[in-house]
KEKE-3310 file (N, C-alpha, C; in steps of 0.2 Angstrom, whole numbers, plus 5000, padded with zeros to 4 digits):
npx = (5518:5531:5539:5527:5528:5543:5542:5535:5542:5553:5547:5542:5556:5561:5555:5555:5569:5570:5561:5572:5583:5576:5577:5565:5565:5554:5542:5551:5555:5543:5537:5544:5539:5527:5531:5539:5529:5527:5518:5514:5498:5488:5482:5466:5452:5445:5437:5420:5415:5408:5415:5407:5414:5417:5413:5410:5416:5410:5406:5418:5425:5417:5420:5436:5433:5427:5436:5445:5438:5434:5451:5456:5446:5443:5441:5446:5459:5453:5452:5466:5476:5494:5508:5520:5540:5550:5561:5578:5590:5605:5621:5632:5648:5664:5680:5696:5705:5702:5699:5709:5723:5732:5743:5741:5752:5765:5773:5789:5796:5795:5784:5786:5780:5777:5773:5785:5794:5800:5801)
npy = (5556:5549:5561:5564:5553:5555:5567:5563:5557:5565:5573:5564:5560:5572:5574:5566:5568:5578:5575:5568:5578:5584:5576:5570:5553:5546:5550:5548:5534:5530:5534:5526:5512:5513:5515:5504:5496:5488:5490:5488:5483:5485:5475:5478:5469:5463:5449:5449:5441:5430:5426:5435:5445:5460:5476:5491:5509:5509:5497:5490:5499:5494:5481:5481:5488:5476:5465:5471:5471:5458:5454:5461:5463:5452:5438:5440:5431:5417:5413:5411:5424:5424:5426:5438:5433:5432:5444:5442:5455:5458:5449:5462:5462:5464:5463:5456:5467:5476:5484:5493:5503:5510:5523:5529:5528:5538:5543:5542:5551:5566:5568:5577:5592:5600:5601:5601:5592:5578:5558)
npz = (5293:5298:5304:5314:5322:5326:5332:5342:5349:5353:5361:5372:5377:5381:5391:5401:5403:5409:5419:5425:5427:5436:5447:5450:5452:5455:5444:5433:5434:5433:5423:5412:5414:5409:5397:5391:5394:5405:5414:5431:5439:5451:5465:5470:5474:5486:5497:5503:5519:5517:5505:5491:5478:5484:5481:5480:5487:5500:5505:5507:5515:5526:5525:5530:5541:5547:5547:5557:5568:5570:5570:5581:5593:5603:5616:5632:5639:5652:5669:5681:5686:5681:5692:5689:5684:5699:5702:5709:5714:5709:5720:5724:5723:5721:5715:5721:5714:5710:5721:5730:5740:5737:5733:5715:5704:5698:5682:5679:5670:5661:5649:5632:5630:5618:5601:5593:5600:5598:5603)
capx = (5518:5537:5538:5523:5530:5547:5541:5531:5544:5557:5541:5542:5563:5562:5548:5561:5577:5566:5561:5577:5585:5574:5578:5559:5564:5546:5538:5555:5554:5532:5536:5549:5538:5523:5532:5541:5524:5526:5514:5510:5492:5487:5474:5461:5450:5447:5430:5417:5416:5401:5415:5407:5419:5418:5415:5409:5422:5405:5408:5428:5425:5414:5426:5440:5431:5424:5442:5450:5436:5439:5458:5460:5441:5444:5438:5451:5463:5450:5458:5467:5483:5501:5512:5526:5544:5553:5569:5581:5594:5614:5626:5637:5654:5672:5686:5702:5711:5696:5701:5716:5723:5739:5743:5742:5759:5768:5778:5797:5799:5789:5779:5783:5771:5778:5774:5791:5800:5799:5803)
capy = (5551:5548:5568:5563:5551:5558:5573:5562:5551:5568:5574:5558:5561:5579:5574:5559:5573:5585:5575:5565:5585:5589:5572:5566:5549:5544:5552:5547:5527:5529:5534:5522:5506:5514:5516:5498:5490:5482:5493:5486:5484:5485:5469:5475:5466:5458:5446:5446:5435:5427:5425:5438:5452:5470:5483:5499:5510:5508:5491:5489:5502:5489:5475:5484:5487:5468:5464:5473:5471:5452:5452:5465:5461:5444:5436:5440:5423:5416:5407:5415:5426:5422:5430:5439:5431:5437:5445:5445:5459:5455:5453:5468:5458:5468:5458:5460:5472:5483:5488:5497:5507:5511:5528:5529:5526:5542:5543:5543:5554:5569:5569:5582:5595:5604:5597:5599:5588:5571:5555)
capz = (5299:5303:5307:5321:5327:5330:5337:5349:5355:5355:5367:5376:5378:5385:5397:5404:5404:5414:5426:5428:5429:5444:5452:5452:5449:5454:5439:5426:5430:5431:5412:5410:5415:5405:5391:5390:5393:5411:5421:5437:5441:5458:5465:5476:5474:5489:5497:5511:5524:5513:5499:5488:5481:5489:5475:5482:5490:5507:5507:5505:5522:5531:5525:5534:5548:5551:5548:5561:5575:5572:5573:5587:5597:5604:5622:5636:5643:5657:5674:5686:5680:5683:5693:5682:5688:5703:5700:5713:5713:5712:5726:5722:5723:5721:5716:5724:5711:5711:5732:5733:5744:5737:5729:5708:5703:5693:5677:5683:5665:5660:5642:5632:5628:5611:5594:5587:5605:5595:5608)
cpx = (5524:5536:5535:5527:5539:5546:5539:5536:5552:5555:5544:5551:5564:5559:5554:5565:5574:5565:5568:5581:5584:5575:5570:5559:5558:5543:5544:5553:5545:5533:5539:5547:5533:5525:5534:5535:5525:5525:5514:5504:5490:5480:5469:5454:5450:5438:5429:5419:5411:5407:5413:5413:5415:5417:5413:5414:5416:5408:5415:5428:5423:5418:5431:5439:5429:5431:5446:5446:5435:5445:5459:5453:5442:5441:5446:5452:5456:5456:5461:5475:5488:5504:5518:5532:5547:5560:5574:5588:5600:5619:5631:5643:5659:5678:5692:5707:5711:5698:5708:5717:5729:5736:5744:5749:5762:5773:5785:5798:5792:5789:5781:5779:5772:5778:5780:5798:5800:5801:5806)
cpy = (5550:5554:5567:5560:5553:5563:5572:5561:5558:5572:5570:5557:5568:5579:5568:5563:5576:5582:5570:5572:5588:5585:5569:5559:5543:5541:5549:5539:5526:5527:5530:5517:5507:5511:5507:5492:5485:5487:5488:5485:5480:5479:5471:5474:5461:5456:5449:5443:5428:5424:5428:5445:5458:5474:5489:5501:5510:5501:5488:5492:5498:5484:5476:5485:5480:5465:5463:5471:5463:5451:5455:5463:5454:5443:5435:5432:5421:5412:5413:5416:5424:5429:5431:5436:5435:5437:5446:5448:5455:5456:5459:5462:5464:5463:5462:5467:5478:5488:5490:5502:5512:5519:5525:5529:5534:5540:5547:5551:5558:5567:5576:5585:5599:5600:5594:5596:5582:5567:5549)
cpz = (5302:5307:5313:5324:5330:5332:5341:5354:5356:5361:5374:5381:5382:5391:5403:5409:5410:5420:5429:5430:5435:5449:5455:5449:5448:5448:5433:5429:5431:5424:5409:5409:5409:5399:5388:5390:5399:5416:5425:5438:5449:5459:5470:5476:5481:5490:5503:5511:5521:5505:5491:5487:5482:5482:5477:5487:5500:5507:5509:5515:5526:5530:5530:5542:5552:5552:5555:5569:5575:5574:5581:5593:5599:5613:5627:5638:5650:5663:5678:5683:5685:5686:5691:5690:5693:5704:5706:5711:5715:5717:5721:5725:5719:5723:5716:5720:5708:5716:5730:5735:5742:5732:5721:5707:5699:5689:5679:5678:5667:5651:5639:5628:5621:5605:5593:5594:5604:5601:5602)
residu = (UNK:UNK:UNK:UNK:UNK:UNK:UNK:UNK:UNK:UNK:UNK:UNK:UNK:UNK:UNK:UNK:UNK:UNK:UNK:UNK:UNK:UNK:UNK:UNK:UNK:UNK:UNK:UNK:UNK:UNK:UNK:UNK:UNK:UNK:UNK:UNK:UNK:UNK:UNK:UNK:UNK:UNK:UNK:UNK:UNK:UNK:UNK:UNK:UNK:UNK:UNK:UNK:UNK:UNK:UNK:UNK:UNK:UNK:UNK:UNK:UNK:UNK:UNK:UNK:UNK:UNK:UNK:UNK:UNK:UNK:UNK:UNK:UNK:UNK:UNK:UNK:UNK:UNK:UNK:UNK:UNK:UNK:UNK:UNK:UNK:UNK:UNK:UNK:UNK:UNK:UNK:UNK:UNK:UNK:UNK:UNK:UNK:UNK:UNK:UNK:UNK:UNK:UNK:UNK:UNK:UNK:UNK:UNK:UNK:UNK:UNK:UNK:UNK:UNK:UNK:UNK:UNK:UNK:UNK)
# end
């Protein structure tokens, strides 16, 4: 009986290695959560509109559908519609130090151009 069970849970170690090796860490913490005893379980389980729950995957399908053609089906805004705001465009303005007339100024010195001319 030890034998079994160390041969399962050395099973159980190689099977970890292997997928932690290939970088499926997917499938290594799946086996992880299994094994510890805090699977997840998924709820759905959800209701009609009546309150009763949904069990056939037909019904769950009409669920879904009654759903969405309540949320998104609805009765358009009535009344008369708004005109969107009216945007008027900006004076173009040019401040004084923008305009100039004058030539670029040059560097009295030159820059030089060889790495090894240090300043």
């Amino acid at each position: 009986m030890k034998e079994e069970q160390e041969a399962y849970w050395n099973q159980v170690a190689a099977n970890l290695e292997r997928a932690a090796s290939k970088h499926k860490y997917h499938t290594l913490y799946q086996k992880l959560r299994r094994l510890s005893g805090k699977v997840k379980s998924t709820n759905d389980n959800f209701r009609n509109a009546d309150g009763t729950f949904v069990r056939s995957p037909t019904e769950r399908l009409q669920r879904w559908r009654q759903f969405f053609e309540e949320l998104y089906n609805h009765i358009p805004p009535q009344g008369p519609q708004s005109e969107p705001p009216r945007i008027e465009p900006p004076e173009v303005i040019v401040a004084s130090w923008q305009a100039t007339t004058q030539r670029p100024r040059t560097f009295s010195t030159t820059l030089p151009t060889s790495p090894n001319h240090m300043v």
